[in-house]
N, C-alpha and C positions, 0 to 999 in steps of 0.2 A: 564579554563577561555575562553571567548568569544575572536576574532576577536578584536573585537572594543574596548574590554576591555582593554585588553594589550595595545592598542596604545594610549587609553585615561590617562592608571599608566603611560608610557614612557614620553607622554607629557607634563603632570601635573607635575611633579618634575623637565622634563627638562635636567635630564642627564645621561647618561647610562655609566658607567666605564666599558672602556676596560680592561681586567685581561690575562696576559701571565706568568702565574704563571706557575712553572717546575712539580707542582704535586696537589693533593687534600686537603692535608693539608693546603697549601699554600695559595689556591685557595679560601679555605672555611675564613682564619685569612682576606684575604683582602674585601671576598663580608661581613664578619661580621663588619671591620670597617669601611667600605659606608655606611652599612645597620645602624650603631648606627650614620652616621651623615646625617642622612636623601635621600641616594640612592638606592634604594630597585632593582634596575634596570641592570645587568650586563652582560657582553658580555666576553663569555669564546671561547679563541681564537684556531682555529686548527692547530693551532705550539705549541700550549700546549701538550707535551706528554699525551695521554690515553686521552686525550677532553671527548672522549666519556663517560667516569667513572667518569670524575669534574663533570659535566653537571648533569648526574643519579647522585653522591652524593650528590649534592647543592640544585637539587630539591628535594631528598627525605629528606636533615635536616630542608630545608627551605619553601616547600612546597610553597604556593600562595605569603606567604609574600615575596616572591625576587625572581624578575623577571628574572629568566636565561634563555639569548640567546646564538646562538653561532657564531662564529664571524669567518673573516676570509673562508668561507665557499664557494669554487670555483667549485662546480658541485652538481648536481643532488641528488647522490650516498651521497656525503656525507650530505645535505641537510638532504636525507631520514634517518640517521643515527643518525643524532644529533634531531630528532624529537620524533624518537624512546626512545633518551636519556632524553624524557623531555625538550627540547627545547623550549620555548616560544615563539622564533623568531630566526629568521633566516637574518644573515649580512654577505654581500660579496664586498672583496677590487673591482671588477667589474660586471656587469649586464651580466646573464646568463639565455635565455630566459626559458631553462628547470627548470633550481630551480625554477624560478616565476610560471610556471606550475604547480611546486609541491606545492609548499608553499600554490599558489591557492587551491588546488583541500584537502590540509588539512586544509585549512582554518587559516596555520601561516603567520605573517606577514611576507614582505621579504624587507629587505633594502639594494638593492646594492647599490655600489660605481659607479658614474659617475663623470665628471666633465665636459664634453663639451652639449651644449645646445640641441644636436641631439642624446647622449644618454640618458640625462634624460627624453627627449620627447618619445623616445622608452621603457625607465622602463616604465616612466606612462603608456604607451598604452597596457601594459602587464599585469599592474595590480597593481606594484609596492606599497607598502605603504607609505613607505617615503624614500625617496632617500638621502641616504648617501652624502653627499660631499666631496670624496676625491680625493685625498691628502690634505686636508682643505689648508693647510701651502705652497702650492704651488701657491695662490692666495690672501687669505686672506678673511677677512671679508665683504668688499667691493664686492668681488667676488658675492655675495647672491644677492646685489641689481642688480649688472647686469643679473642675472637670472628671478627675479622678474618683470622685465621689462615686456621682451615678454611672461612669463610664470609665474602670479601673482597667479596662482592654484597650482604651486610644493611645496610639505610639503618636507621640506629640515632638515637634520640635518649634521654638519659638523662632520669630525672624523681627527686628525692631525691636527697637528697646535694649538687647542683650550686650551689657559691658563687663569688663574685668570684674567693676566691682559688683554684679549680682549673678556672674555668669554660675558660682555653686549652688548659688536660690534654686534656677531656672532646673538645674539637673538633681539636686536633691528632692524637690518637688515630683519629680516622675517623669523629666525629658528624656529622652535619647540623643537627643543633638540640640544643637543651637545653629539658627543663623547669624553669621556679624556680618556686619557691612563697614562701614566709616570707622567704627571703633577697632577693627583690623586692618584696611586696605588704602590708608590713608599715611603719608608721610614717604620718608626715605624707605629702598629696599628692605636697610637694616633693621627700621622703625617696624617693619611690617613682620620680620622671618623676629623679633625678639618679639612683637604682639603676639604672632601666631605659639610661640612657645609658651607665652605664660596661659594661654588660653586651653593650649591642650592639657599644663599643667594643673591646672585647677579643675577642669573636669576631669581629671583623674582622681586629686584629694580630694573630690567634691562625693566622688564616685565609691569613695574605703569611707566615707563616714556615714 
């Protein structure tokens, strides 16, 4: 897939599950119940034991249909690794000018993690796709519009902090996506493919108001 393709599937649904799942098996039962409630989108994190082998098995069962990124992703080295694994994108808890380099020069996207107004201006000027907002929970949704201000161009999506009950905040305010973690990929199959549905649902009516 293209560049722009990826980021148009990420944004069109609106939310990317975080997965710290302990192995493959694991990994594959929770991207299947997002993927049956409509988030095709997911971020397999590198405190996952073997990341590298989630990543290669999730894209080779699930090919185009589900988008695996990988998450958590603090240098260069492992940027190039998880790319090799089939990576889709590339997400990091902080902005690191060498991954954006790399990410550039293979053409994947890269979303770090900023949170003050002089690093996101620095993702952007690197290349950045869209700029993660984390620690989301350390600010809140409110946070987005003070960003918007002086910088009404940053494609924002938040990671931490975002639940059912402020997940319309977070995108009325001016996000493109949300990351969940725990508040989606946590419980039974079914706990998870009824999360992922009410989630896509409310960035929808989040989306017509």
């Amino acid at each position: 897939m293209r560049k722009f393709e990826i980021i148009q599937r990420i944004e069109k649904v609106g939310v990317v599950a975080v997965i710290r799942a302990s192995n493959s098996e694991e990994a594959k039962r929770i991207a299947l119940a997002c993927m049956n409630g409509g988030v095709d989108a997911i971020e397999i994190t590198y405190t996952v034991p073997g990341a590298n082998k989630v990543i290669e098995d999730l894209t080779n069962e699930f090919g185009d249909n589900l988008l695996v990124g990988a998450g958590t992703v603090l240098d260069s080295e492992t940027a190039r690794a998880a790319i090799l694994s089939g990576a889709k994108y590339v997400v990091s808890p902080a902005f690191d000018l060498d991954t954006a380099k790399l990410c550039n020069r293979y053409q994947i996207p890269y979303m770090p993690g900023c949170m003050t107004i002089t690093e996101i201006i620095t993702a952007m000027e690197a290349g950045a796709d869209i700029i993660k907002v984390f620690p989301g929970s350390a600010f809140g949704p409110n946070f987005i519009k003070a960003i918007k201000g002086p910088l009404p161009q940053a494609i924002l999506m938040p990671t931490g902090g975002v639940s059912l009950e402020n997940v319309d905040k977070w995108i009325k305010n001016g996000c493109v996506a949300v990351g969940v973690g725990g508040n989606l990929t946590k419980g039974s199959s079914e706990d998870m493919t009824n999360a992922a549905k009410e989630f896509v649902e409310k960035v929808k009516e989040a989306r017509k108001k």
